[in-house]
N, C-alpha and C positions, 0 to 999 in steps of 0.2 A: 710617306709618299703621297702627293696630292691626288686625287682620285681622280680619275682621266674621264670621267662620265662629267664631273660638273663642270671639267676644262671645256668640254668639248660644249657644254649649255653654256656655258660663259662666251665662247669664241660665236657658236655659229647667234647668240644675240646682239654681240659687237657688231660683225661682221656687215658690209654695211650692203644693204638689200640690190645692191647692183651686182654682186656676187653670188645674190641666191636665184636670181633673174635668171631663165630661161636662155640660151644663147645656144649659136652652134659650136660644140666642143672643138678647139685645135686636133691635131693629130695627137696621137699619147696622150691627151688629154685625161683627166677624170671626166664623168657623164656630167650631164651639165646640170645644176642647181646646186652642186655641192663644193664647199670651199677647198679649191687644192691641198694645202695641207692636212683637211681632216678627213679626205678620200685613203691617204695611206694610214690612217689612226688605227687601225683594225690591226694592221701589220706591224705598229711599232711597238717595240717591248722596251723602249724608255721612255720616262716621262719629258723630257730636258725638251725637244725639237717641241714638241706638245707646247708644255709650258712657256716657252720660250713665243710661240706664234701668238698666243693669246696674252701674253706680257705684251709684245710689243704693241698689241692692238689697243689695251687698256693704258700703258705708259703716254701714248702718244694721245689721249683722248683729253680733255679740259674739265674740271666739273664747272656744272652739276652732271657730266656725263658719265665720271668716275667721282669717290669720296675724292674730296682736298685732303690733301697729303701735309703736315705738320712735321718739323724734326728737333726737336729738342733737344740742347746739348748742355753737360753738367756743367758745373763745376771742377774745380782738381788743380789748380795754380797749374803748374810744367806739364801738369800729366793731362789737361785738356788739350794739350797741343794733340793728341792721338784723335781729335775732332777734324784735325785737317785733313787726315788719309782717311778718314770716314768719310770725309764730302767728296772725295779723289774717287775714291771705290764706287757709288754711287753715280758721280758723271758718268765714269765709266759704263758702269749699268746701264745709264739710262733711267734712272729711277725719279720720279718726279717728286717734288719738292714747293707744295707751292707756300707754305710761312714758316717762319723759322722762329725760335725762340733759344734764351741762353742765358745763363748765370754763370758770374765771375768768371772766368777763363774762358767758358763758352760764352759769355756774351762777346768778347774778341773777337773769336772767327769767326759767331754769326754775322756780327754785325758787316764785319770784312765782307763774309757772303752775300749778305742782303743788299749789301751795296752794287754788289755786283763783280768783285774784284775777282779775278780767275784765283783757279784752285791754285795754278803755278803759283803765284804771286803771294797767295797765304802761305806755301813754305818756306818762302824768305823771309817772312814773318822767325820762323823758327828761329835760322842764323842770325836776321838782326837781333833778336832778343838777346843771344850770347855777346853779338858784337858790343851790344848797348850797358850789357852787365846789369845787368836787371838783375841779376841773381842779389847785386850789392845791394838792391831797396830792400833784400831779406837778413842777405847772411851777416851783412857790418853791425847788425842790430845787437847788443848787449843790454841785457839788464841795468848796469850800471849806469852809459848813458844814457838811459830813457830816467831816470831816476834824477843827474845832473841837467839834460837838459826842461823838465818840470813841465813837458807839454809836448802832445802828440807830431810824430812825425809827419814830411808829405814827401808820396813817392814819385819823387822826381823823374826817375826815369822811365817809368810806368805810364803817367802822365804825358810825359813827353813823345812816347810814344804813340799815344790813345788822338791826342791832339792831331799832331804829325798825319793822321791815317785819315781821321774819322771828323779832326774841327770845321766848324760851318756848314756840315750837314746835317739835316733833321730829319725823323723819321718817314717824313713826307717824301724827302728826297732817293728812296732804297727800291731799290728796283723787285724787291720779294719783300711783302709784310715780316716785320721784325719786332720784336717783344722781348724784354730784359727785365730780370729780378734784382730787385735792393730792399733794405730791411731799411724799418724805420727804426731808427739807434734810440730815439725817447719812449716810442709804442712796443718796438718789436712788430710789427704790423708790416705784412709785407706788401713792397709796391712793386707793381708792374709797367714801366714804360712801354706806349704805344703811341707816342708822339711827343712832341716837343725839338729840342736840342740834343744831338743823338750821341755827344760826345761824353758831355757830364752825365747822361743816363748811363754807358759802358763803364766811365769814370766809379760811377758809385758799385754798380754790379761787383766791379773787382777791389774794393777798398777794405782793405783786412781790418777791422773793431779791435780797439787796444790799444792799436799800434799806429795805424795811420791815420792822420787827420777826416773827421767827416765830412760828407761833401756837402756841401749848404745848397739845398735848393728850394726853393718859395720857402714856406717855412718849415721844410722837415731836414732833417740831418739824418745822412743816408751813409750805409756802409755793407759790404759784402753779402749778397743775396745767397749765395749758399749756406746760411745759417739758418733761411729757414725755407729756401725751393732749391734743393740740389738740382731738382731734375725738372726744368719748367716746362711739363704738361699743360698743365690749367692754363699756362702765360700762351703754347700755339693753342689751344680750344677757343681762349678767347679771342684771337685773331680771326680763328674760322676754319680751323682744320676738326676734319671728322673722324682723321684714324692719325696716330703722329709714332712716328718714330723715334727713336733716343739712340743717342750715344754716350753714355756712361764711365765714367772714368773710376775706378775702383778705389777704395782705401789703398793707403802703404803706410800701412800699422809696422812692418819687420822693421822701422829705423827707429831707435832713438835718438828727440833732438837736440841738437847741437846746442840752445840758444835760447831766450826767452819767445821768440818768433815763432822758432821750429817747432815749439811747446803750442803754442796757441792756435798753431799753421794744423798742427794733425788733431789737435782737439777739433776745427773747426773741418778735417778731414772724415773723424769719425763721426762727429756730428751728420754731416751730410751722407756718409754710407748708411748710417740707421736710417735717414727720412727716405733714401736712395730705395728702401726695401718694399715701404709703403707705393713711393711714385712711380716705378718699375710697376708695377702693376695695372697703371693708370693707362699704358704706354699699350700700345698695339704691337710694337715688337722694340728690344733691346740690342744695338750692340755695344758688346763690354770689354773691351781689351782688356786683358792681364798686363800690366804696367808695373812688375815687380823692382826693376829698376833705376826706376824716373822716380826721385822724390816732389813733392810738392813743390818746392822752391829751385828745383835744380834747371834750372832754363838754358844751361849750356847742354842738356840733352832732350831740347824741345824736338829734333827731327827723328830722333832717337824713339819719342813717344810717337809721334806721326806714323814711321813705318812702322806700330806695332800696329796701331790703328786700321792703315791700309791693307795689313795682312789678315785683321783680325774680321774687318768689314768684307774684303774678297771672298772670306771662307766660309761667309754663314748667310751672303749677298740671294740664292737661290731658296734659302729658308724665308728672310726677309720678302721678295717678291709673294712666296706663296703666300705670305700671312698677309698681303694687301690685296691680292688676288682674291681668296676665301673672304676677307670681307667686303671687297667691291661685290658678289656677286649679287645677291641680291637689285643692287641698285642697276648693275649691269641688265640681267635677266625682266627687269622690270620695264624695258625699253623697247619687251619684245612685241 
């Protein structure tokens, strides 16, 4: 439970001094200097109405007047689509958002987001990816013809997609700062996009190593950043956020894969859950949906992942607040 003594020093140094101001009280009124809602504080035996007056005072405020707020979203192929009813839960809230960062499947939606496309909009995201069969840049994939055709795949539909959404914007053009992870395929050496062409930077974010062609850009050859930033912390820090939140998309270790892909897909999934344990920690608050359902590749249940998302972000939305609440204070209280 958040302790109702530092709510109430957090509210009455928000609260903005034309409220602490002397005046003559209305009728019913509380006495005059003190903030309406924290006149009945005494009386209330839940914290929710509390918390909730001083969220709204702090949500609604810009830094430097609160920390900037960062939200980082994984990796996970299908199972990041559970990032979209994360950003759903959140409007909802009211939860402020000011840079966004993402790798491989999260650099998708963020980038969607940062662009500015409503949240409606990225769930049709979900359905076109089934319409589009994107599942086919995975599952037609066999050992044998990677072996007869002598040279890396390119995922057509994946691409066509990314293009379709995102081509001829740059990251200048996003109406929320935006930051994406790709691995450098010669170094290993991960890069972070924070400007340029914002298509082929998503492009590389989601380019699975092995199997699909790498993406040429100046002179580094770039391939899936969840290999080595599942969860890009460091990529919102260096934008400019001071507390960042995550959405995390979990392993789905219970399937065996089908396929030389599916083989690569969950090695590339458990890779990112180990580094997930270190960066999770980095992270001011986590939410994690259980997605035992959804495999990596399965993109005809990308809406499937989303509502687990939106249910999983609705449920734990009052934990999250408080944990941005308890570390604005400070900064808050400092204004007094």
């Amino acid at each position: 439970m958040f302790p109702k003594r530092l709510l109430l020093v957090i509210a009455l140094a928000a609260a903005p001094a034309a409220a602490l101001s002397a005046q003559e009280p209305e009728a019913g009124a509380p006495p005059s200097g003190v903030v309406p809602w924290a006149a009945s504080w005494s009386d209330e035996t839940d914290d929710d109405v509390l918390r909730e007056a001083v969220w709204t005072r702090v949500a609604s405020s810009r830094p430097p007047a609160r920390p900037s707020v960062g939200l980082a979203l994984s990796g996970g192929g299908a199972r990041g689509f559970a990032h979209a009813g994360v950003l759903e839960a959140l409007e909802y809230a009211g939860f402020p958002i000011d840079e966004v960062s993402g790798t491989s499947m999260g650099s998708v939606i963020g980038s969607l987001y940062a662009a500015g496309t409503p949240v409606q909009e990225i769930w049709k995201f979900g359905r076109e990816a089934g319409r589009l069969k994107i599942s086919r840049d995975f599952r037609n994939i066999r050992a044998l013809g990677l072996l007869l055709a002598d040279k890396l795949l390119t995922p057509t539909h994946i691409n066509s997609f990314i293009e379709s959404h995102l081509g001829g914007k740059t990251f200048a053009d996003l109406r929320i700062p935006f930051a994406c992870s790709a691995m450098d395929l010669r170094t290993g050496e991960k890069i972070i996009f924070t400007e340029g062409p914002l298509a082929i930077a998503v492009r590389a974010s989601v380019d699975l190593p092995g199997i699909f062609a790498p993406v040429q850009y100046r002179h580094r050859y770039l391939v899936d950043g969840g290999v080595v930033d599942f969860i890009p912390v460091e990529a919102a820090r260096q934008l400019g956020a001071d507390w960042v939140l995550a959405s995390v998309t979990g392993s789905s270790q219970s399937r065996m894969p089908e396929n030389v892909l599916m083989s690569l897909l969950q090695v590339i999934d458990i890779r990112g859950s180990l580094l997930a344990g270190a960066e999770e920690k980095e992270a001011g608050f986590v939410f994690k949906p259980e997605l035992g359902g959804v495999g990596v590749a399965d993109f005809d249940k990308c809406e499937d992942a989303g509502e687990v998302g939106l249910l999983e972000a609705s449920r734990r939305m009052n934990a999250a607040k408080e944990a941005l609440l308890i570390y604005s204070a400070p900064k808050v209280v400092g204004k007094l």
